[in-house]
mmCIF file of the C-alpha atoms, coordinates in Angstrom:
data_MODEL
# 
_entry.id   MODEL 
# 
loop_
_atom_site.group_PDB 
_atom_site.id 
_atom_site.type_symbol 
_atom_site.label_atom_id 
_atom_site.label_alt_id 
_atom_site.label_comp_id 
_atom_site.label_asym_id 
_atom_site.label_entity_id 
_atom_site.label_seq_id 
_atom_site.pdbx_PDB_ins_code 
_atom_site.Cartn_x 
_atom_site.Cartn_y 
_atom_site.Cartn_z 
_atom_site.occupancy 
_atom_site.B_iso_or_equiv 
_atom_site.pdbx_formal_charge 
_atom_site.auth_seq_id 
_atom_site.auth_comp_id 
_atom_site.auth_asym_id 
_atom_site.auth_atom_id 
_atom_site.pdbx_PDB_model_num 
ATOM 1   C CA . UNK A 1 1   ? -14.851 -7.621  28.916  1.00 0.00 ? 1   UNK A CA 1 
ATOM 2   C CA . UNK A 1 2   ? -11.445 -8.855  29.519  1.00 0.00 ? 2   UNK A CA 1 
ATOM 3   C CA . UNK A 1 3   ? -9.935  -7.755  33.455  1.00 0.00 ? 3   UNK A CA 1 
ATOM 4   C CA . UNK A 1 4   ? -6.126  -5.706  33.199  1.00 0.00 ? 4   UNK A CA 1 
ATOM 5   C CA . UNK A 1 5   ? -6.129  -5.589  36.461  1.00 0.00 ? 5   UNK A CA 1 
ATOM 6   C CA . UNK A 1 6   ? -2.449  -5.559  38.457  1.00 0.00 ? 6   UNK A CA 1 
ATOM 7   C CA . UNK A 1 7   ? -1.666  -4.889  41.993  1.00 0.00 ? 7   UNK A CA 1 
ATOM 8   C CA . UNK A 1 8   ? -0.004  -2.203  43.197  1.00 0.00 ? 8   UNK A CA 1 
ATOM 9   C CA . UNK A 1 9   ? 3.270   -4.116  43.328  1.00 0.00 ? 9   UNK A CA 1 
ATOM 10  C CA . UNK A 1 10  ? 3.101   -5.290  40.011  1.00 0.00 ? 10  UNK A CA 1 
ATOM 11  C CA . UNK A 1 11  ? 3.088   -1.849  38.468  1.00 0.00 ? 11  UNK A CA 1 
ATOM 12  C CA . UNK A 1 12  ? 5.612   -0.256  40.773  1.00 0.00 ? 12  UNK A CA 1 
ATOM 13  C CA . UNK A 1 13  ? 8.186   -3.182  39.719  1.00 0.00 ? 13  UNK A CA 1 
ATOM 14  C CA . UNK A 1 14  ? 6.935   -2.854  35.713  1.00 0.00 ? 14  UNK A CA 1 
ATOM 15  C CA . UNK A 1 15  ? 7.122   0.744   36.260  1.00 0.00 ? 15  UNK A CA 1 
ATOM 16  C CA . UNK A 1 16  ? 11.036  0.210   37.325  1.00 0.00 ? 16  UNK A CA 1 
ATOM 17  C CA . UNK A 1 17  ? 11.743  -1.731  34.552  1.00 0.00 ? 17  UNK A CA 1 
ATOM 18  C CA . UNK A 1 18  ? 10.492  0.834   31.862  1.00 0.00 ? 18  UNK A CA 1 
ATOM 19  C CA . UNK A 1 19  ? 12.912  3.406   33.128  1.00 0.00 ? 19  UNK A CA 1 
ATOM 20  C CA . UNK A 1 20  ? 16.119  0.735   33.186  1.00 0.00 ? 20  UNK A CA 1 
ATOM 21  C CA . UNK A 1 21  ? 15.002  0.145   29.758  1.00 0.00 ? 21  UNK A CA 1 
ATOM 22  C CA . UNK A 1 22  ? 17.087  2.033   26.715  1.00 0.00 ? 22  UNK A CA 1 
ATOM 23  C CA . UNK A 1 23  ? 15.512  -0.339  23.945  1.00 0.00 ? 23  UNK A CA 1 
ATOM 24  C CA . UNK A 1 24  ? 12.103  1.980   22.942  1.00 0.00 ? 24  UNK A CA 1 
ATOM 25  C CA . UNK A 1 25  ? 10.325  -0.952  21.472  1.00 0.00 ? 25  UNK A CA 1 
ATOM 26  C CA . UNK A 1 26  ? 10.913  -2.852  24.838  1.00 0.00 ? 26  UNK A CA 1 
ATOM 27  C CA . UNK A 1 27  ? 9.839   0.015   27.002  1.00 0.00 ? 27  UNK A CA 1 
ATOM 28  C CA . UNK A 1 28  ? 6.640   0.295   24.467  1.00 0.00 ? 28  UNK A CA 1 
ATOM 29  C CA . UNK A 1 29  ? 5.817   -3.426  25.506  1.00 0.00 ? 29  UNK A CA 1 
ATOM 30  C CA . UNK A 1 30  ? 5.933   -2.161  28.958  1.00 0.00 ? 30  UNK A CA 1 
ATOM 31  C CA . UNK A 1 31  ? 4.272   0.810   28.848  1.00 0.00 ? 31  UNK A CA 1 
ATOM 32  C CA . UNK A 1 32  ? 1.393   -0.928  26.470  1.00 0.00 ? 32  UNK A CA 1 
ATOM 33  C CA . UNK A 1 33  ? 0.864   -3.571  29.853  1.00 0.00 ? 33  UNK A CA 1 
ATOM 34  C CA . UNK A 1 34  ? 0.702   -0.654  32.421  1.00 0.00 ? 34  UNK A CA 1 
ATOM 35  C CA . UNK A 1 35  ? -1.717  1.315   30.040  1.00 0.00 ? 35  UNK A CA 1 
ATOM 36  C CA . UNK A 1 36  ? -4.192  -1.817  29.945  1.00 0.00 ? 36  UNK A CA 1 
ATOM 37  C CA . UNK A 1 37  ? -3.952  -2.259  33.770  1.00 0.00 ? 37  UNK A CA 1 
ATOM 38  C CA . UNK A 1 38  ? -4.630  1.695   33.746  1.00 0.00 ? 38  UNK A CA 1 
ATOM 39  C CA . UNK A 1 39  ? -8.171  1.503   31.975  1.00 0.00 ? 39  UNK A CA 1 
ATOM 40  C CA . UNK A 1 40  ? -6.765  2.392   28.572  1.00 0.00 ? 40  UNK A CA 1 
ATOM 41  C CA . UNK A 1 41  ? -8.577  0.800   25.476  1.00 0.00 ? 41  UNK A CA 1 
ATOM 42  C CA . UNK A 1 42  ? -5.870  -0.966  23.013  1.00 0.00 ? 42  UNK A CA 1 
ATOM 43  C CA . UNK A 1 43  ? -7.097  0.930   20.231  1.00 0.00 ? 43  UNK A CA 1 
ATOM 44  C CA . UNK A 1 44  ? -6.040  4.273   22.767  1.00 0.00 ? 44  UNK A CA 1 
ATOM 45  C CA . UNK A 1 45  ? -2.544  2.400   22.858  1.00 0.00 ? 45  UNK A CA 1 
ATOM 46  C CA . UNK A 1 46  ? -2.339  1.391   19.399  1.00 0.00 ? 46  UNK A CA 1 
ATOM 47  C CA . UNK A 1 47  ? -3.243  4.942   18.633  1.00 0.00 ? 47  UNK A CA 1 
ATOM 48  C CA . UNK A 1 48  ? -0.452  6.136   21.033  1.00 0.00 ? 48  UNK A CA 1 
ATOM 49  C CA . UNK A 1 49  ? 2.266   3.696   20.408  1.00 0.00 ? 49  UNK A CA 1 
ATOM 50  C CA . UNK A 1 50  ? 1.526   3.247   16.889  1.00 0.00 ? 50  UNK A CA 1 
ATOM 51  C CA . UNK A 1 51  ? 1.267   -0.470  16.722  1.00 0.00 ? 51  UNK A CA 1 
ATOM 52  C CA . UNK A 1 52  ? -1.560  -2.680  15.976  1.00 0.00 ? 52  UNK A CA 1 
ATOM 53  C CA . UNK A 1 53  ? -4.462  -3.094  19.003  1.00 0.00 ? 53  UNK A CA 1 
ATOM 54  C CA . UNK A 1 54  ? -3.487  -6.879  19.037  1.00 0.00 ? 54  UNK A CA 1 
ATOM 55  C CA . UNK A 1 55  ? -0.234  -6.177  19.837  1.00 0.00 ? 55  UNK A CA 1 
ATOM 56  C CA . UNK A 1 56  ? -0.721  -4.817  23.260  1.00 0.00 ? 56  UNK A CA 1 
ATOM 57  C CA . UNK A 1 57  ? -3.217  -7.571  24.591  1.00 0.00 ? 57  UNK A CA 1 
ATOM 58  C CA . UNK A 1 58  ? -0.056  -10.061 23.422  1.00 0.00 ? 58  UNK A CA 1 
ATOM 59  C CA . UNK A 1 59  ? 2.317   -8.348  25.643  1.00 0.00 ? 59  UNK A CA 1 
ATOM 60  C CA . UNK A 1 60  ? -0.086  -8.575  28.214  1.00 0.00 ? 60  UNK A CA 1 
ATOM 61  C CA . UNK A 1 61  ? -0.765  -12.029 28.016  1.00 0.00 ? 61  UNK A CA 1 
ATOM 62  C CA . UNK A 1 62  ? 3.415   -12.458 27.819  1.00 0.00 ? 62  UNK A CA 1 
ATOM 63  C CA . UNK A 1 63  ? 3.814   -10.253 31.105  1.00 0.00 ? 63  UNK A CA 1 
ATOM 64  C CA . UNK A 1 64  ? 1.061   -12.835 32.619  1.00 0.00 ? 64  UNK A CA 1 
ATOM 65  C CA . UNK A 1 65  ? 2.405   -15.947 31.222  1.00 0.00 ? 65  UNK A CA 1 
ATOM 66  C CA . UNK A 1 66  ? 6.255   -15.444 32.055  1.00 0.00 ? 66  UNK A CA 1 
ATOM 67  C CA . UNK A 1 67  ? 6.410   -12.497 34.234  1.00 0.00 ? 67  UNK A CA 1 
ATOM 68  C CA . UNK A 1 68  ? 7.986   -9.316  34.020  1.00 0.00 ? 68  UNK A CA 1 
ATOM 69  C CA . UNK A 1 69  ? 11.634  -10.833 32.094  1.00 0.00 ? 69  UNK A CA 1 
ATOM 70  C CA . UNK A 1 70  ? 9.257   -11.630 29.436  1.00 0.00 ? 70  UNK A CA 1 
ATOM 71  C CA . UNK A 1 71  ? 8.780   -7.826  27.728  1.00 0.00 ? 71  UNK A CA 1 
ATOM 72  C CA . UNK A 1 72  ? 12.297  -7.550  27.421  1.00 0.00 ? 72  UNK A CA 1 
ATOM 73  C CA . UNK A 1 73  ? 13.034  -10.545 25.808  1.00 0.00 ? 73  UNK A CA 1 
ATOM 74  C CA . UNK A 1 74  ? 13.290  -10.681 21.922  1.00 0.00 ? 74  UNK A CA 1 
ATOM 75  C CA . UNK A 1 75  ? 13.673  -14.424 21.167  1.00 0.00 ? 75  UNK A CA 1 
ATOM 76  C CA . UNK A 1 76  ? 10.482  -14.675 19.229  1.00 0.00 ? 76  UNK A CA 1 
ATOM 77  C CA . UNK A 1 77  ? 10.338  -18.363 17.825  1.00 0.00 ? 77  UNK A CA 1 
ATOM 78  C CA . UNK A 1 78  ? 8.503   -17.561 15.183  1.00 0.00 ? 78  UNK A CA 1 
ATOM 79  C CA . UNK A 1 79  ? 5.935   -19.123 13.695  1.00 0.00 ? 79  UNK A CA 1 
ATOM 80  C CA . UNK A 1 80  ? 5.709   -23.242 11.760  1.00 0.00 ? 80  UNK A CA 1 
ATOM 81  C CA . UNK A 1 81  ? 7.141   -23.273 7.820   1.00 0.00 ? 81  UNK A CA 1 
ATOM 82  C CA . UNK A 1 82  ? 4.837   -23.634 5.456   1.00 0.00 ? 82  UNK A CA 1 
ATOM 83  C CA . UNK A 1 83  ? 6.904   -26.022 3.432   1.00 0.00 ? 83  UNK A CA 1 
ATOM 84  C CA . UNK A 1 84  ? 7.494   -29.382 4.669   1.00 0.00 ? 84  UNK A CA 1 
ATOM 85  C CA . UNK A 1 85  ? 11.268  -30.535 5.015   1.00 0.00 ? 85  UNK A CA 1 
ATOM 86  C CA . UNK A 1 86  ? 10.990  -32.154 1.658   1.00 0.00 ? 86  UNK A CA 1 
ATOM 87  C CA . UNK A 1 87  ? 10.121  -28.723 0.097   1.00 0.00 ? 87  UNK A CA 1 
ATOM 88  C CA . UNK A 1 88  ? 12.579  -26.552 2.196   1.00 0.00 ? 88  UNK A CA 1 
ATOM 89  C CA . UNK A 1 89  ? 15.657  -29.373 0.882   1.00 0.00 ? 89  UNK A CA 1 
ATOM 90  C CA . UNK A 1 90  ? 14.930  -28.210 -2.639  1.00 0.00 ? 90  UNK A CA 1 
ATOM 91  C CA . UNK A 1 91  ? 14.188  -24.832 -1.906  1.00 0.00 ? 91  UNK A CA 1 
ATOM 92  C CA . UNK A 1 92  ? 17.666  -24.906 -0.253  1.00 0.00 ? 92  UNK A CA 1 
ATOM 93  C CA . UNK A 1 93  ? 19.493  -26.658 -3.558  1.00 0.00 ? 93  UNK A CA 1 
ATOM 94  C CA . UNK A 1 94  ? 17.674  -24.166 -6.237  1.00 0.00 ? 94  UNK A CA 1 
ATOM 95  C CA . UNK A 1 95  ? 18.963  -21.357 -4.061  1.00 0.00 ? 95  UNK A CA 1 
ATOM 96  C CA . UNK A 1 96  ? 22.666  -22.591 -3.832  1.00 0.00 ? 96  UNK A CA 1 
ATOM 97  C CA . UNK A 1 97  ? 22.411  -23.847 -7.274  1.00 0.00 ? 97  UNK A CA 1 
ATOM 98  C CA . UNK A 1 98  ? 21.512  -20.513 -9.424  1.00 0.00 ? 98  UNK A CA 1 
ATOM 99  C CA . UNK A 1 99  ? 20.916  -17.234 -7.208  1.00 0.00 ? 99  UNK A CA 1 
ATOM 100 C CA . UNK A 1 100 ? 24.032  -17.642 -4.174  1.00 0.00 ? 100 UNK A CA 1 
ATOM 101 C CA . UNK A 1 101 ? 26.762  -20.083 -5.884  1.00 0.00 ? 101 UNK A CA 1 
ATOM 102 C CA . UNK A 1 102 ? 29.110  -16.052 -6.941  1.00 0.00 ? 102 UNK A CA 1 
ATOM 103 C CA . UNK A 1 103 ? 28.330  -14.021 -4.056  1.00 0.00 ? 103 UNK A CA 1 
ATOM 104 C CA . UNK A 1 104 ? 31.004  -13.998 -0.777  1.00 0.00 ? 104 UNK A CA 1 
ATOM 105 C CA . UNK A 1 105 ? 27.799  -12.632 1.193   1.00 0.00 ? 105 UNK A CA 1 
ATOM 106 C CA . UNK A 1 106 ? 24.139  -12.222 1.051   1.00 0.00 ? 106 UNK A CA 1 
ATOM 107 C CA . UNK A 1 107 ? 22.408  -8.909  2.661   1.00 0.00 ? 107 UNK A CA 1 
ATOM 108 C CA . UNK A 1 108 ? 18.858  -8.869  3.306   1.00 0.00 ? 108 UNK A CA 1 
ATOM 109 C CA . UNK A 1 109 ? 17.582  -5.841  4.170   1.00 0.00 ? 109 UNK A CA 1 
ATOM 110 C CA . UNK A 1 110 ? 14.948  -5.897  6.765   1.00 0.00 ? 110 UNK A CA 1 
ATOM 111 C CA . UNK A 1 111 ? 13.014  -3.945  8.637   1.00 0.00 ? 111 UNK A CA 1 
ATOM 112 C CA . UNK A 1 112 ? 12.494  -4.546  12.996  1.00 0.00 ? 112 UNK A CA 1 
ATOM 113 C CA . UNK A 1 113 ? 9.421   -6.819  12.670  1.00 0.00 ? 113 UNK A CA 1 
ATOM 114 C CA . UNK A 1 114 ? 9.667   -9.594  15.279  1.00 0.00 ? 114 UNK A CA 1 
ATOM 115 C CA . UNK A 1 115 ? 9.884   -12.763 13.266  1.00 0.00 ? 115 UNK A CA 1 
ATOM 116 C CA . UNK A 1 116 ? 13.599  -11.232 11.892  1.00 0.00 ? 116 UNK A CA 1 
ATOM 117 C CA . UNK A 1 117 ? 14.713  -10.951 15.504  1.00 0.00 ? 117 UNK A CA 1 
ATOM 118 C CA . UNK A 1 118 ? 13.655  -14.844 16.070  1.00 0.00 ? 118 UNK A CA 1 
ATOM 119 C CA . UNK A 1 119 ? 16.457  -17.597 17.680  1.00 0.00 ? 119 UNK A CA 1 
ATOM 120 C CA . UNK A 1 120 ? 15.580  -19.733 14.682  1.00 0.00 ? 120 UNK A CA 1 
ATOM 121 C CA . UNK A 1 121 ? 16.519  -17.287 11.975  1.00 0.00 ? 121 UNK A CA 1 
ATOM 122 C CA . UNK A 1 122 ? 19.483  -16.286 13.907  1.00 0.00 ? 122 UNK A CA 1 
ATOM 123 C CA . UNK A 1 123 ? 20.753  -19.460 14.143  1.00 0.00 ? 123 UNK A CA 1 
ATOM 124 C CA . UNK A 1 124 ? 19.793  -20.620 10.430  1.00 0.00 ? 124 UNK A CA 1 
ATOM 125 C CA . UNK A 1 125 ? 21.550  -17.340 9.200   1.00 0.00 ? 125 UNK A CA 1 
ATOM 126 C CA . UNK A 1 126 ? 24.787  -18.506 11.315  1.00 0.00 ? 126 UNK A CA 1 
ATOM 127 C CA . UNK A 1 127 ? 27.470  -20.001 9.646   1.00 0.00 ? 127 UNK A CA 1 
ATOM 128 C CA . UNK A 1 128 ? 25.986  -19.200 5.918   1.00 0.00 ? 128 UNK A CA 1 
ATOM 129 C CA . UNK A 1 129 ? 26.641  -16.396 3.529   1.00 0.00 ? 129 UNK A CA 1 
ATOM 130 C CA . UNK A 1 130 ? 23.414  -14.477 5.230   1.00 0.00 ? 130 UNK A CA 1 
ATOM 131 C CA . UNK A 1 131 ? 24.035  -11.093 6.542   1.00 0.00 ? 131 UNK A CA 1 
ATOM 132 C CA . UNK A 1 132 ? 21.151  -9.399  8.124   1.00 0.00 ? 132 UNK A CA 1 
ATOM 133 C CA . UNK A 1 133 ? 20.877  -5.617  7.843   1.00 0.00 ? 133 UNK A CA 1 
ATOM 134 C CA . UNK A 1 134 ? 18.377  -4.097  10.237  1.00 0.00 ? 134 UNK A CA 1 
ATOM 135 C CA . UNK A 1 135 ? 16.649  -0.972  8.934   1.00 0.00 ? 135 UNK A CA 1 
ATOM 136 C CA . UNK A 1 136 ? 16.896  1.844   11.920  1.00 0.00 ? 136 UNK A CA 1 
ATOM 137 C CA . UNK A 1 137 ? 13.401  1.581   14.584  1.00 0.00 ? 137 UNK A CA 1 
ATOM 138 C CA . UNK A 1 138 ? 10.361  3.002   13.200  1.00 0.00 ? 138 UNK A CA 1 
ATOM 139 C CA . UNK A 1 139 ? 11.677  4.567   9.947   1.00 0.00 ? 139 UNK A CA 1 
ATOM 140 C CA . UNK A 1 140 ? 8.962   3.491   7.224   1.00 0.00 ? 140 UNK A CA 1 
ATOM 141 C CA . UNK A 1 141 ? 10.801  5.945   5.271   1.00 0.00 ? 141 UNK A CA 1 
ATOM 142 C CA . UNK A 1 142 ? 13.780  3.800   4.335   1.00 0.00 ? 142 UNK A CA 1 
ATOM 143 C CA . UNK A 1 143 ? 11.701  0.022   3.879   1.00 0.00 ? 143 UNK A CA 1 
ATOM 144 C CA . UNK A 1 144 ? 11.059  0.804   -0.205  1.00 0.00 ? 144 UNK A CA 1 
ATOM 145 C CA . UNK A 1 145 ? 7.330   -1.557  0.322   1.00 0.00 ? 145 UNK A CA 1 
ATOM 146 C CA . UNK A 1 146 ? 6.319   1.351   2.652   1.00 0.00 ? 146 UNK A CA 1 
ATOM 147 C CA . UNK A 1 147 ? 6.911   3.798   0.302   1.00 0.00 ? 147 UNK A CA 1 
ATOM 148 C CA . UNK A 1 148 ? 5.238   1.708   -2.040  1.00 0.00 ? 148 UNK A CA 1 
ATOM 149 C CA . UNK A 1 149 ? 2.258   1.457   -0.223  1.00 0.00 ? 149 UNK A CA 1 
ATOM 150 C CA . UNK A 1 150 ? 1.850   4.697   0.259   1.00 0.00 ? 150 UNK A CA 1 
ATOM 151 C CA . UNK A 1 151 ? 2.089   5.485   -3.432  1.00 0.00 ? 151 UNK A CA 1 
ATOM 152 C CA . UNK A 1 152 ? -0.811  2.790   -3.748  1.00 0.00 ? 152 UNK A CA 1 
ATOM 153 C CA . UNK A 1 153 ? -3.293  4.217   -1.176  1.00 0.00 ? 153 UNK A CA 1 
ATOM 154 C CA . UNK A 1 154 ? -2.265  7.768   -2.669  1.00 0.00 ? 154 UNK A CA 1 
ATOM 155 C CA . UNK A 1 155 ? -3.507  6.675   -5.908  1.00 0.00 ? 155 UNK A CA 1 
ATOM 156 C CA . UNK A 1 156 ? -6.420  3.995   -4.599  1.00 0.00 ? 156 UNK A CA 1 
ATOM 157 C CA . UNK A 1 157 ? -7.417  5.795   -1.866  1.00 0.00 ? 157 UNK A CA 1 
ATOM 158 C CA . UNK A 1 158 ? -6.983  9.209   -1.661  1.00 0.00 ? 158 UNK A CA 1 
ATOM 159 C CA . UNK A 1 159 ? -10.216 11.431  -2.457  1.00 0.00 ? 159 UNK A CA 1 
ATOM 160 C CA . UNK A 1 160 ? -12.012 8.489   -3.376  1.00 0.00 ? 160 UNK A CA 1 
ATOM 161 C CA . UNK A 1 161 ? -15.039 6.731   -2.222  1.00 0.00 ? 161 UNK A CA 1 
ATOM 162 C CA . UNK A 1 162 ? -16.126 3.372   -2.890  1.00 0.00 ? 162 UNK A CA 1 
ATOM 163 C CA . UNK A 1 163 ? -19.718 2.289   -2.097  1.00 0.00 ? 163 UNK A CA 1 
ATOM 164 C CA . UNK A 1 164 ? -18.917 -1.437  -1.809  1.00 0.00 ? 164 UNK A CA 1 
ATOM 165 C CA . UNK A 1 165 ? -15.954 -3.710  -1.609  1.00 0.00 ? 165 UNK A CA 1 
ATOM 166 C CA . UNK A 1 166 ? -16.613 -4.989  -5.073  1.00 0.00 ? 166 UNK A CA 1 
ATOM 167 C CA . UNK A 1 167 ? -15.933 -1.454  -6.419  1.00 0.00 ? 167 UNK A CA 1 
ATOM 168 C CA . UNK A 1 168 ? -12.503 -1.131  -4.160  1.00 0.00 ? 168 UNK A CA 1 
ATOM 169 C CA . UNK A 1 169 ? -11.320 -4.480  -5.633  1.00 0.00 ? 169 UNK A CA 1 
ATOM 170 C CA . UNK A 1 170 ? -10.747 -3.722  -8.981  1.00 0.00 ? 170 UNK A CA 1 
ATOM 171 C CA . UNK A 1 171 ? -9.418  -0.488  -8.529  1.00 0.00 ? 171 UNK A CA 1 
ATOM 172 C CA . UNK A 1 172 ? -6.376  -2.310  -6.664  1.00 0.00 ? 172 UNK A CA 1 
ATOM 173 C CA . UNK A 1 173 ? -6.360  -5.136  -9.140  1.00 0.00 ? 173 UNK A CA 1 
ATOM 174 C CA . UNK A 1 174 ? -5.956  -2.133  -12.046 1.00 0.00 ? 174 UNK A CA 1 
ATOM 175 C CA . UNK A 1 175 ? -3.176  -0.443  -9.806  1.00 0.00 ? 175 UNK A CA 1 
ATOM 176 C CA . UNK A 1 176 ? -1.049  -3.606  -10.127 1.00 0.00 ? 176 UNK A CA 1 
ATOM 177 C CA . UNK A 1 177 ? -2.207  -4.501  -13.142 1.00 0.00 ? 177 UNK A CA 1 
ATOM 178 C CA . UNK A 1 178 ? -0.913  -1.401  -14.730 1.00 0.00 ? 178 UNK A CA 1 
ATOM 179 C CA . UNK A 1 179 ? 1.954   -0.171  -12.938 1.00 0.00 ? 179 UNK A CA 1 
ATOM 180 C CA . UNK A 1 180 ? 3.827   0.569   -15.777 1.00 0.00 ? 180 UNK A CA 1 
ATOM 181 C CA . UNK A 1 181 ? 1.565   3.566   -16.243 1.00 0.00 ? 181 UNK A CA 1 
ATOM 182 C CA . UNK A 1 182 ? 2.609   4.839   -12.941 1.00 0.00 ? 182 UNK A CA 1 
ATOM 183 C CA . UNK A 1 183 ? 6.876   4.267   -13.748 1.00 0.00 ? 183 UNK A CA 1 
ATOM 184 C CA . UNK A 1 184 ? 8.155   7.496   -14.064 1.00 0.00 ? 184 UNK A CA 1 
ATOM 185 C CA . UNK A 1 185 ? 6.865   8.380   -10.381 1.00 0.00 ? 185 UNK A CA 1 
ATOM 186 C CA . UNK A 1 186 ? 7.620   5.035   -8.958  1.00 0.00 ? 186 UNK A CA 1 
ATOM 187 C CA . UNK A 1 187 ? 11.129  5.514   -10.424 1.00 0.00 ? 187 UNK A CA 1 
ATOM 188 C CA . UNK A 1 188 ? 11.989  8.483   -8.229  1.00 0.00 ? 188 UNK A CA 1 
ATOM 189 C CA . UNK A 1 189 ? 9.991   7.351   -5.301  1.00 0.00 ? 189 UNK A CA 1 
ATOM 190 C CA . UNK A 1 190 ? 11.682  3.983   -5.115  1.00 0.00 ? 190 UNK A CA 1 
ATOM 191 C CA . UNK A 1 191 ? 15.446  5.057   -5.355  1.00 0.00 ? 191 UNK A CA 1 
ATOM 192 C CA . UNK A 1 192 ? 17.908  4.521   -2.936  1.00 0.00 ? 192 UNK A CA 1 
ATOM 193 C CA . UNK A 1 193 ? 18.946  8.503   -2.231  1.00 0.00 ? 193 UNK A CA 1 
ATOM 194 C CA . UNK A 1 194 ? 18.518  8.200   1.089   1.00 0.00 ? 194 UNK A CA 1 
ATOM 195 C CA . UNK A 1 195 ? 19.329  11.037  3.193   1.00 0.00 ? 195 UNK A CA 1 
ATOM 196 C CA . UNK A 1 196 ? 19.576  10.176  7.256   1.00 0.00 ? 196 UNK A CA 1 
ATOM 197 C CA . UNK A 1 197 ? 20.361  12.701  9.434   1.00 0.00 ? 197 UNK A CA 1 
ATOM 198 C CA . UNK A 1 198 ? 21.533  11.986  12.862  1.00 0.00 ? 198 UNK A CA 1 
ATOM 199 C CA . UNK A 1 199 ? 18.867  13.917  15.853  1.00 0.00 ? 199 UNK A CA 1 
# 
């Protein structure tokens, strides 16, 4: 089993950070390294904090790699393209070429995940028609694929029980398969009558 164990010091100064901090997802970072150090399982964090039990051991092994500026700090790099450069040239052309050539500016529409926060996407996105519109913290509500997956595991899993894998994977493969059945519902689920109200 993996040792959490800080000193005394080291908690006190994390512990100061987390209440300079007015960023939630930073001071969930924090709190996530002092709960580890503290005995806590990450599955008790991920339960708490409501991210994924990986999650917390990263920003562990970031507080031990590069200190305490490290939680903080939202220059993810991101991860290597998948394309080569070859690829990502003509990806580039198509794009100019038949879906951008009319528009003055391009939202996306995305929700707080890291990689959308990254140095390289910020400076890819600068200087082009790109305009990045960042969905409000932790409101699955207004990201339409949440609501979409919920609709799935309302109709996949919901009061049902599947002996085996094999059974679970065609009842997915039929969701998608026939979505038109489910239309009407997705209709009214997926629209975009939002209605925010300030706390």
């Amino acid at each position: 089993m993996r040792d959490y164990k800080l000193s005394i010091k080291e908690i006190t100064e994390l512990e100061r950070l987390h209440r300079s901090l007015r960023d939630k997802r930073q001071a969930d970072r924090v709190k996530a390294v002092i709960a580890l150090s503290r005995g806590w399982s990450a599955a008790q964090i991920a339960e708490i904090l409501l991210f994924d039990e990986k999650t917390s051991r990263q920003y562990f092994d970031r507080y031990q790699q590069g200190g305490i500026q490290m939680l903080p700090d939202d220059n993810y790099s991101g991860a290597a393209a998948k394309l080569n450069e070859h690829q990502m040239s003509e990806l580039e052309v198509y794009l100019e070429e038949h879906l951008l050539p009319d528009a003055d500016v391009i939202y996306i529409i995305v929700d707080n995940a890291r990689y959308y926060h990254s140095r390289l996407l910020k400076e890819y996105a600068e200087g082009t028609k790109i305009k990045l519109i960042f969905l409000p913290p932790y409101s699955p509500n207004l990201n339409l694929i949440e609501r979409y997956w919920k609709f799935f595991k309302k109709k996949i899993l919901n009061n049902q029980y599947y002996e085996t894998f094999e059974e679970f994977k065609p009842a997915c493969k039929s969701f998608f398969r026939k979505r038109k059945k489910y239309l009407p519902e997705l209709q009214t689920l997926l629209s975009e009558n939002f209605h925010i109200q300030a706390a």
